[in-house]
C-alpha positions in Angstrom: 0.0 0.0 0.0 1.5 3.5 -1.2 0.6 6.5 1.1 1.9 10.1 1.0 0.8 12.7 3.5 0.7 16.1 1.9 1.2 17.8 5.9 0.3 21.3 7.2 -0.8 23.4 4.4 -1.3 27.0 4.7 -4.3 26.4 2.2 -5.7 23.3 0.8 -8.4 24.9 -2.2 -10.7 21.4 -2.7 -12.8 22.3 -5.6 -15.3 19.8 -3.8 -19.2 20.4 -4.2 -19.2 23.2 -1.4 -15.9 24.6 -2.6 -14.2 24.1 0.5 -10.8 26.1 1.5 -9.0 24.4 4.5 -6.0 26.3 7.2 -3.6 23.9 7.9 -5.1 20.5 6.1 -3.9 17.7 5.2 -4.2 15.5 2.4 -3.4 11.3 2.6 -3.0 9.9 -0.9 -3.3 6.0 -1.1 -2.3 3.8 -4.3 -3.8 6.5 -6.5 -6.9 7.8 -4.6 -7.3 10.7 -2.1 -7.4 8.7 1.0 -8.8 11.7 3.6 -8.7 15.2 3.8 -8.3 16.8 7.4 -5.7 17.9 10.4 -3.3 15.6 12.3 -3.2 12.5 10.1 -0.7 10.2 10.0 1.1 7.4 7.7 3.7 5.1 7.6 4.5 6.2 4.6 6.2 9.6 2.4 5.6 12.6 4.3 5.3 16.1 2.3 5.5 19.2 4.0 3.4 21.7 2.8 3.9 24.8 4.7 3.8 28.2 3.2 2.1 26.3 0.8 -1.2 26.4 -1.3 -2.1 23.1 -2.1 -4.8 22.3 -5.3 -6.0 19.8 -7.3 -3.9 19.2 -10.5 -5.3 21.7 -13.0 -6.6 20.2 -16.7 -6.0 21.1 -20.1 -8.7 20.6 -22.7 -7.1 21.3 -25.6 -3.3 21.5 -27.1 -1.7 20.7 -30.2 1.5 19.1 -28.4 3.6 18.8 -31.7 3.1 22.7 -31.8 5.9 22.9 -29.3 8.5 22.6 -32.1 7.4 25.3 -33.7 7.0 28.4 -31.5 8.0 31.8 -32.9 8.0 30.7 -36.7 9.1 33.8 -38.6 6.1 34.6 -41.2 3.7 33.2 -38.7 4.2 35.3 -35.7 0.9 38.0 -37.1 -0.8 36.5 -39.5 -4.6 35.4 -38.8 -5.8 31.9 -38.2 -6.0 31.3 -41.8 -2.6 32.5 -43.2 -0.8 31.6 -40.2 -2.1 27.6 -40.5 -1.3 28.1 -44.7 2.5 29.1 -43.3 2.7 26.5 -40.8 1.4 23.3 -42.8 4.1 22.7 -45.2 6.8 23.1 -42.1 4.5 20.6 -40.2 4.2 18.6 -43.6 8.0 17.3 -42.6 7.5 16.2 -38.9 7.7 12.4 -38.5 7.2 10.1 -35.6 10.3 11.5 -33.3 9.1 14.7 -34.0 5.6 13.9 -32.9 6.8 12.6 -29.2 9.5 14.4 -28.3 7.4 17.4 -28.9 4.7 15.8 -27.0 6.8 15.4 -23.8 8.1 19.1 -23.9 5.2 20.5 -24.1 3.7 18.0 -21.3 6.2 18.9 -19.1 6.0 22.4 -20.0 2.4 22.0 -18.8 3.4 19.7 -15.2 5.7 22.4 -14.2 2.5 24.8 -14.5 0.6 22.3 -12.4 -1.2 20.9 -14.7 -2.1 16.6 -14.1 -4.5 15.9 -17.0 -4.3 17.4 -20.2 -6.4 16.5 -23.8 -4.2 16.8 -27.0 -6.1 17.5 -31.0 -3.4 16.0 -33.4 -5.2 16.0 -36.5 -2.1 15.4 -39.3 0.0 12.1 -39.3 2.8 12.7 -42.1 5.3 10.2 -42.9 4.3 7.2 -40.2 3.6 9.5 -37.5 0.9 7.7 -35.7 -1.2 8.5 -32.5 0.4 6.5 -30.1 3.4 8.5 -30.9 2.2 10.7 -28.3 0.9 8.4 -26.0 3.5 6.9 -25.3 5.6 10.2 -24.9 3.1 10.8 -21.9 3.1 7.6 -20.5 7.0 8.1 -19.9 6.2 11.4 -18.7 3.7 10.3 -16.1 0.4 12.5 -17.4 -3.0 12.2 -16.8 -3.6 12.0 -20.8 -6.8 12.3 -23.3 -5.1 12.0 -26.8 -7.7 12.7 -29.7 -7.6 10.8 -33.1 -7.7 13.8 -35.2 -8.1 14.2 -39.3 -8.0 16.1 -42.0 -9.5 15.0 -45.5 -10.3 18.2 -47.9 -7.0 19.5 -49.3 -6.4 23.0 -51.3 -7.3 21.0 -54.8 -10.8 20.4 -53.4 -11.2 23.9 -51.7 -9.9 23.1 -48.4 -7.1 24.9 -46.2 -4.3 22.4 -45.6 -2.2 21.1 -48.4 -3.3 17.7 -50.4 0.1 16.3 -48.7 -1.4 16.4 -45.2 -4.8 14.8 -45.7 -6.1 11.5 -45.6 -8.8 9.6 -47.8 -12.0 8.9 -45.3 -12.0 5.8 -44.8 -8.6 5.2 -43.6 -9.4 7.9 -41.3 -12.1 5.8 -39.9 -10.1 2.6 -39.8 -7.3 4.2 -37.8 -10.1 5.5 -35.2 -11.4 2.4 -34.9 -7.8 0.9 -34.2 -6.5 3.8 -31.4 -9.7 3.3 -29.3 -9.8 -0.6 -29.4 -6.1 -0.4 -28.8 -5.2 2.1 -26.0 -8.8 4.0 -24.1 -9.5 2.7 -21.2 -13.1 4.1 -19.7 -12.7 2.9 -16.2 -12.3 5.1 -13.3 -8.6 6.6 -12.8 -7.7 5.7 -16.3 -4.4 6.9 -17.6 -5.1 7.2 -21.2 -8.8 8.1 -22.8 -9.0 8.2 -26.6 -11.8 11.2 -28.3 -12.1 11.4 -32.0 -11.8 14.8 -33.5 -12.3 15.6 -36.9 -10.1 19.4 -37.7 -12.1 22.0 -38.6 -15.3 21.9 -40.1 -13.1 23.8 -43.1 -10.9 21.0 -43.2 -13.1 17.6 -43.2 -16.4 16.8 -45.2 -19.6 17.0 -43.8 -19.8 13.2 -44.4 -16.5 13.1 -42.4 -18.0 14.8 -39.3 -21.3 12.6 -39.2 -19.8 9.0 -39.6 -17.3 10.3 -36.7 -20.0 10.9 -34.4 -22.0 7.8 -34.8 -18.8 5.4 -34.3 -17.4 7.5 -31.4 -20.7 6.7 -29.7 -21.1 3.4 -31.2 -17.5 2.7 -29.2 -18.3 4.9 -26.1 -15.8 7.8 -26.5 -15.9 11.6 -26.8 -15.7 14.1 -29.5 -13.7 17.1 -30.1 -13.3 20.1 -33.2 -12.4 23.6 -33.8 -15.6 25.7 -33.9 -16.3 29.2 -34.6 -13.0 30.2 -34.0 -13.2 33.5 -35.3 -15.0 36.0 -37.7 -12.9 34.2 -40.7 -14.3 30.7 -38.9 -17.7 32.2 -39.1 -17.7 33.7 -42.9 -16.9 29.7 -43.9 -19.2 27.8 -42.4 -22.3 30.3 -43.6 -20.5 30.6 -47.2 -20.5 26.6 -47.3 -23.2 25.4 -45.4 -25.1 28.4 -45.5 -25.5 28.8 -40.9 -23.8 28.9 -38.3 -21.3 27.0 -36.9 -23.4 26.0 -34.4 -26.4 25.0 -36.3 -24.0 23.2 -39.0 -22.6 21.4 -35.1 -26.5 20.4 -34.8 -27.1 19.4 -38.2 -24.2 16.4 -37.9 -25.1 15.2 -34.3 -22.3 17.4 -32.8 -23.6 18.2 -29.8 -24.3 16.8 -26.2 -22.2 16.0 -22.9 -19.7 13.8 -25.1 -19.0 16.5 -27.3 -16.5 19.8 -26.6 -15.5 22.5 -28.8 -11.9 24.2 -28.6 -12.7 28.1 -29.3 -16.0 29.4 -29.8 -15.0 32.8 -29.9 -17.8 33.8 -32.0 -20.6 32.1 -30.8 -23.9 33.8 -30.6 -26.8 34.1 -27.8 -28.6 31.3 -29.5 -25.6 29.1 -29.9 -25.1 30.0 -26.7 -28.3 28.6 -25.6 -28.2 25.7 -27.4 -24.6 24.6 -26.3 -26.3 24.9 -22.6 -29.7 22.8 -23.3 -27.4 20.0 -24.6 -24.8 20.1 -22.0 -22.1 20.8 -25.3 -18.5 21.5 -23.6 -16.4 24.6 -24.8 -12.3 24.7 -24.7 -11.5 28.4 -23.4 -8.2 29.3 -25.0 -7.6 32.9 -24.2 -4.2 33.3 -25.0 -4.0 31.7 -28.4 -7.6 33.6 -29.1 -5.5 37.0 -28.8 -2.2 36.0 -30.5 -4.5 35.0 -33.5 -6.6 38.3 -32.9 -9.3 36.1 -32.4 -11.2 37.8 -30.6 -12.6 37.8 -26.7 -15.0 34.5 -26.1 -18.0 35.3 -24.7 -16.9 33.1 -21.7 -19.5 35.2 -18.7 -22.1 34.3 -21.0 -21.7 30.8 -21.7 -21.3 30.2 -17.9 -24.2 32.0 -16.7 -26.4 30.3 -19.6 -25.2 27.0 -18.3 -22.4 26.3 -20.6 -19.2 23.3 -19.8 -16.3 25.4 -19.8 -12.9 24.2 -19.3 -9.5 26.0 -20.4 -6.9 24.7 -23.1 -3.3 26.6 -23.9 -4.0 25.1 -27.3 -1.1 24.5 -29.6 2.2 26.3 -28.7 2.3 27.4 -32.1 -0.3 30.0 -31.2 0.2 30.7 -27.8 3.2 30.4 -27.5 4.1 29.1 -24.1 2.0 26.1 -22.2 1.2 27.4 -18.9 -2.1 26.5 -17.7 -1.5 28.7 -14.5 -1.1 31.6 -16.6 -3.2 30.7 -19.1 -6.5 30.6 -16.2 -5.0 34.1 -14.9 -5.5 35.4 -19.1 -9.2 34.1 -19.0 -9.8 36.2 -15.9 -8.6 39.4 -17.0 -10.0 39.1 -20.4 -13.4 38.6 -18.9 -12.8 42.2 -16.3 -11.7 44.2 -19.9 -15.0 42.8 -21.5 -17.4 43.0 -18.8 -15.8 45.0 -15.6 -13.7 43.9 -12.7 -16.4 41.8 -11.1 -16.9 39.5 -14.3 -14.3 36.8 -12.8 -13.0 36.3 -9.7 -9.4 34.5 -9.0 -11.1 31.7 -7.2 -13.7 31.5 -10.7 -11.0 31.1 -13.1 -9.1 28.5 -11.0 -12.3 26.3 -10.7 -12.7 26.4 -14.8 -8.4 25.5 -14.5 -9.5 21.9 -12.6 -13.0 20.9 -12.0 -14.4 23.0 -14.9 -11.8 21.4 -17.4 -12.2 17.6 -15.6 -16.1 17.9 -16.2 -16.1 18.7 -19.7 -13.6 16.0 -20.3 -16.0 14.0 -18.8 -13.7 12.9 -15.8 -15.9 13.7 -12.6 -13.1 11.6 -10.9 -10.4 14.4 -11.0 -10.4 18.0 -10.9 -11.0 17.9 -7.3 -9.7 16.9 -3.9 -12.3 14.6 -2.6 -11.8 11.8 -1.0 -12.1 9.2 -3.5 -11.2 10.8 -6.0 -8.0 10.5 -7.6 -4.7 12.0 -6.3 -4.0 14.3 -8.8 -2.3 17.3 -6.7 -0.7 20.5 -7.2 1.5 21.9 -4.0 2.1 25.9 -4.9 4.8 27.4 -2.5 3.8 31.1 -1.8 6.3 31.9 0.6 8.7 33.0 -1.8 9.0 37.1 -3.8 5.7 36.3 -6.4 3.4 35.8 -3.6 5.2 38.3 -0.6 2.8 40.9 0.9 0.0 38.9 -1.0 -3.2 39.1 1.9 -4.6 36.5 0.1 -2.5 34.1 -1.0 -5.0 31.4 -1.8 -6.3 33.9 -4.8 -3.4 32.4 -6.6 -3.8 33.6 -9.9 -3.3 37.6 -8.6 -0.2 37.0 -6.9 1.2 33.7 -8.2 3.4 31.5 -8.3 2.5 30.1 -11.9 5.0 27.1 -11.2 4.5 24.4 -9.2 6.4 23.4 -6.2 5.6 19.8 -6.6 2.4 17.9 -8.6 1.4 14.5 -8.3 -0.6 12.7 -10.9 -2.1 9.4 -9.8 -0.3 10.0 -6.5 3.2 9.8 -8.0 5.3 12.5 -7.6 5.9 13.8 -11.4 7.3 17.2 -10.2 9.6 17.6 -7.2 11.0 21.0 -5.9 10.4 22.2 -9.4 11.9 20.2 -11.3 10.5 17.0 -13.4 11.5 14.1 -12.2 10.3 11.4 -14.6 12.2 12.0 -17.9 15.8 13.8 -18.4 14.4 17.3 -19.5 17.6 19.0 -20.2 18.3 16.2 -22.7 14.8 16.3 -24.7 15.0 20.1 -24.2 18.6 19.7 -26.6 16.5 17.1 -28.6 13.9 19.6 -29.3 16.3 22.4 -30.6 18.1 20.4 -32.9 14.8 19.0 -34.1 13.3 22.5 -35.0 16.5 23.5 -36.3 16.5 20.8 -38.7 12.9 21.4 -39.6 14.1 25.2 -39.8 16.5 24.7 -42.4 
């Protein structure tokens, strides 16, 4: 039997159902689980001490384009829209292969632990030359993640009036086969599962309509979720009424796209009846706030969706567009943007962290992380704030005004994956090198 006591905390934030904040808690893991929450236990086992800390569930990702971590910065790409900047990027990604695919996948993965994050999605939606999905499961597995990999696709090229180049998409009904392999092969749907597979087709500007509704009815035929870019922006928008002639949302409808196994990175431009019917039909939405103003996206209407009812996680989406993977920071964007939209009192601290952890775990449809329950599964974040970011701070449980954005230590699955700020799974500095002489090969 493993057990680690997390001991003393200055301020243990459980995201349970009444939102509890506890002084001086602590917090027994046990072979996985969350074993007790309170003051004075004991073990026989690790001990952690925890004080001048803030301790938190492990926040979640929704949505990331992990390969995106070899190309931040790209020259050409740094202020263009969504459009151009993908047409800039695709022929660069167009040479990735498989060791592109996971060494890329553990940077950014540890990129995102070191931000506290346990649990994190990943949209990989182009598979040149024998890159395959697993490349990046298996890159997390190493690494120690909570991870929900997506079967992405693309299938409408440039010759046939897509966006991405004919080189980069695949005939249909491979497509399909490949789903079919990746969820029989590696998601497991039991309770504290490692690895969950989703389906997600691109864009609807980048798969056919016939695409989008045969996904649907075999990710529920097998039981798994589904995930796409909609509505991105006004460009997003323009496409889907030119072509479909509505709304991203009602063309979402029209293909069985919506319901509680189905989130949607973006939707910047949603209207109040999209809005509304995302809400009705429990449809989950991927808040990325920081790639939505690199891209000049726009502000997502993110008060509205949550006071109509709307799933709402948060996602650092591809590093590509963001261009750093800090879901600390990343939370603390989605709270301001809301204050310059609506006022000061449009998000608190506290609001932003709970869409960082149990907002993100619900709309991946994990109700077994994303909290500290006991349980539920020991997924923790330990945030020292005794340090410079955090001194004078009254409140230093409102974490996302003062900081730190870095963890002290996170466990995922009660293993420690992050120790004293530093990862202690994989040798960093080496994949770090890796990485660099990766993108400098891709650069020249």
């Amino acid at each position: 039997m493993a057990e680690t006591l997390i001991r003393g905390a200055d301020y243990l934030i459980t995201m349970d159902d009444t939102r509890r904040e506890l002084a001086g808690a602590d917090l027994l893991l046990r072979d996985g689980v969350i074993a007790e929450i309170g003051q004075g236990l004991r073990t026989e086992g690790k001990i952690v001490e925890a004080k001048g800390c803030v301790v938190t569930p492990g926040l979640v990702n929704t949505h990331h384009h992990l390969y995106q971590s070899m190309t931040r910065a790209v020259p050409g790409a740094q202020d263009a829209l969504l459009f151009g900047w993908l047409q800039r990027l695709y022929p660069i990604w167009a040479r990735m292969g498989p060791e592109h695919m996971f060494v890329s996948a553990q940077i950014g993965l540890a990129e995102l632990a070191l931000s506290g994050c346990s649990l994190s999605s990943d949209h990989l939606y182009l598979y040149p030359n024998g890159v395959r999905l697993e490349d990046t499961i298996h890159a997390a597995a190493e690494l120690g993640l909570r991870f929900h990999p997506t079967r992405g696709s693309m299938s409408i090229g440039e010759s046939d009036g897509g966006l991405p180049p004919d080189a980069l998409v695949e005939r249909e009904a491979a497509i399909l086969e490949d789903c079919i392999r990746v969820v029989d092969t590696f998601h497991d749907p039991t309770e504290g599962a490692m690895c969950r597979v989703g389906l997600a087709p691109c864009s609807p500007f980048s798969v056919s309509r016939e695409l989008m509704r045969d996904t649907a009815l075999l990710a529920r035929d097998k039981g798994v979720m589904l995930h796409t870019h909609l509505a991105e922006n006004a460009e997003d928008v323009a496409y889907s009424q030119e072509k479909f002639g509505c709304r991203p949302g009602e063309y979402a409808e029209s293909l069985g796209w919506l319901g509680d196994d189905v989130w949607h990175a973006h939707c910047v431009q949603l209207d109040g009846a999209e809005i509304d019917l995302f809400a009705q039909t429990r449809t989950g939405v991927a808040h990325c706030p920081c790639s939505n103003c690199r891209l000049g996206s726009g502000i997502a209407p993110v008060r509205a969706m949550l006071d109509a009812g709307v799933p709402l996680g948060l996602g650092v989406d591809g590093s590509a567009s963001n261009d750093s993977g800090n879901l600390a920071a990343e939370a603390r964007q989605a709270m301001l943007l809301q204050r310059v939209a609506r006022g000061a009192d449009a998000m608190s601290p506290r609001a932003a962290l709970e869409l960082a952890t149990r907002g993100g775990a619900d709309v991946l449809g994990r109700p077994d992380c994303g909290r500290l329950m006991p349980g539920k599964r020991a997924d923790v974040a330990i945030w020292d704030v005794s340090g410079v970011h955090s001194a004078g701070s009254w409140d230093p449980a409102a974490l996302l005004l003062a900081g730190p954005t870095a963890v002290r230590d996170l466990f995922v699955e009660g293993r420690q994956v992050v120790r004293d700020g530093q990862i202690t799974t994989i040798d960093l500095a080496a994949q770090v090198a890796r990485q660099n002489d990766l993108a400098k090969g891709l650069a020249e």
